[in-house]
C-alpha positions, 0 to 999 in steps of 0.5 A, spaced: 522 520 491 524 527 492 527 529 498 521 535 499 517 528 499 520 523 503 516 524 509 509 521 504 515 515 503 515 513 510 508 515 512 506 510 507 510 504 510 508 507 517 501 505 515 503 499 510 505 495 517 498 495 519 495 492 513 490 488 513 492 481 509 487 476 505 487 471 502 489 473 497 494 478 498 495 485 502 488 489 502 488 496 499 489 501 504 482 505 506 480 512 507 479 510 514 485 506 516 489 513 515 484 517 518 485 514 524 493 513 523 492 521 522 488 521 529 493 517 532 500 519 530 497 527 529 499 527 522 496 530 518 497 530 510 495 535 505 490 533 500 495 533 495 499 527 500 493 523 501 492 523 494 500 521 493 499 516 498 493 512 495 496 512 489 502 509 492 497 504 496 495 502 489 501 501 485 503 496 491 497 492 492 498 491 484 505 490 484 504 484 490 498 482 486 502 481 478 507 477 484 502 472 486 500 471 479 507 471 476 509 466 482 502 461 481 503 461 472 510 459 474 509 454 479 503 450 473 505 444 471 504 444 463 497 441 461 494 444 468 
């Protein structure tokens, strides 16, 4: 991350720490959940943030995802 955007890195896991988890693994993160985040720690991100942030968000839920699939097909005995 670049410096000028290291503030967009620790917002992400400001706002990661407060997920919602399901049964399947963490939740993508809402528009809402960082309005809300916004409000409650009075940050306020431009629009190119906020567009940074979910594209952030969703490379994470996806990284967790491919990890739990990985972790299930390795787990497999042959023939199941």
């Amino acid at each position: 991350m670049p410096d000028d955007a290291e503030h967009v890195w620790d917002w992400f896991w400001q706002i990661n720490r407060r997920r919602q988890q399901g049964m399947n693994g963490p939740q993508p993160t809402s528009y809402e959940t960082i309005a809300l985040w916004s409000a409650m720690t009075g940050e306020r991100p431009l629009r190119e943030e906020l567009a940074i942030l979910m594209r952030m968000d969703d490379a994470y839920v996806d990284a967790v995802a491919k990890a739990h699939d990985d972790q299930q097909r390795a787990n497999k005995r042959p023939g199941e």
